[in-house]
C-alpha positions as CSV (number, residue, x, y, z in Angstrom):
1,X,58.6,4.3,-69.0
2,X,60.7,2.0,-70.7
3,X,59.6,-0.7,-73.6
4,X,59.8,-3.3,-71.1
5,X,57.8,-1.6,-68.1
6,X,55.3,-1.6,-70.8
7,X,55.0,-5.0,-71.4
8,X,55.4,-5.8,-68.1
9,X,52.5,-3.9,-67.1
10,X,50.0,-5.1,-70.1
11,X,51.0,-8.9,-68.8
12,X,50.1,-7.6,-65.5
13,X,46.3,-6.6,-66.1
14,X,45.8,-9.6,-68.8
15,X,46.3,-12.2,-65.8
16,X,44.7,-10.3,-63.4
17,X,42.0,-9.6,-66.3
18,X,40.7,-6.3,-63.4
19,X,40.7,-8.8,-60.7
20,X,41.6,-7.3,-57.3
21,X,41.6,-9.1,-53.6
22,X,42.0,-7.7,-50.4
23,X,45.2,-7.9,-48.4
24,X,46.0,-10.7,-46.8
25,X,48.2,-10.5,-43.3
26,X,49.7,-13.8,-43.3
27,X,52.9,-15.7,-42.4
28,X,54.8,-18.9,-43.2
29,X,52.6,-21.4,-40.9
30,X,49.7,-20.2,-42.4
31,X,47.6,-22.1,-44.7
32,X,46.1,-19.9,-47.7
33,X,42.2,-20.1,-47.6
34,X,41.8,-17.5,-50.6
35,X,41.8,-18.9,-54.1
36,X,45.6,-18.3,-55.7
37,X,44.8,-15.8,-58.6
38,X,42.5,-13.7,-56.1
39,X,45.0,-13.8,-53.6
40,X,47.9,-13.4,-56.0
41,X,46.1,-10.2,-57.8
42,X,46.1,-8.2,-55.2
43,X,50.0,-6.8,-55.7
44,X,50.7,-6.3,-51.6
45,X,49.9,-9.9,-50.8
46,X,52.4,-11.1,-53.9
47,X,55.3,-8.9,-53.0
48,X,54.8,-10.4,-49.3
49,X,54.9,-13.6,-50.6
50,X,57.9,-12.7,-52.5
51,X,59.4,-11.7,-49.7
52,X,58.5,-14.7,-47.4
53,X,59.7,-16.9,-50.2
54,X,63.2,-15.6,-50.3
55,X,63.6,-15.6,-46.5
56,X,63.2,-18.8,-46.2
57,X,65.5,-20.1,-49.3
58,X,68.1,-18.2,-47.3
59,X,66.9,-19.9,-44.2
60,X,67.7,-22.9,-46.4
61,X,71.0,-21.6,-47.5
62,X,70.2,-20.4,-50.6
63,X,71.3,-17.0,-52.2
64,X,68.5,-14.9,-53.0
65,X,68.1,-11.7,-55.1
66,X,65.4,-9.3,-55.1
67,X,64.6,-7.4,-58.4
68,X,63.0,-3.8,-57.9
69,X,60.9,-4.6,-61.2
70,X,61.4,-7.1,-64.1
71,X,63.3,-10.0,-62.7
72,X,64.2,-11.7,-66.4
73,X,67.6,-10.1,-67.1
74,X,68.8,-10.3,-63.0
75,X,67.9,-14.3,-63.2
76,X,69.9,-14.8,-66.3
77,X,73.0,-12.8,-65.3
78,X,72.6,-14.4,-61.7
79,X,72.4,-17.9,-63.8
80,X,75.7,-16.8,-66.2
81,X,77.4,-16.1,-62.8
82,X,76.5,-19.1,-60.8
83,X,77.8,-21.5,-63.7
């Protein structure tokens, strides 16, 4: 595990503080009836929003990239290269 896993991970269980939630089978024209950080703590119900989320900013003709882990240094070389 690399340095940055690490702190990843420690981030990860300080906002979550041992929260968990169950998952949530939802779509777009949904509306969310579970309070944000429960819903959001539960790791399967944040990668399908994620996911949801990037469909439809390419729906909207955005470009979208997906980061298997920490997303920081994709944005910023996706930033360098869009300017």
């Amino acid at each position: 595990m690399d340095h940055n896993s690490c702190i990843q991970d420690t981030t990860h269980r300080r906002r979550t503080a041992g929260k968990s939630s169950v998952t949530v089978m939802f779509t777009g024209q949904m509306v969310n009836k579970v309070n944000k950080d429960e819903f959001l703590a539960n790791l399967l119900n944040k990668q399908r929003f994620i996911y949801l989320l990037g469909m439809a900013l390419q729906i909207a003709g955005h470009r979208v990239v997906h980061a298997n882990d920490d997303a920081d240094v994709p944005i910023v070389l996706h930033a360098i290269e869009s300017a």
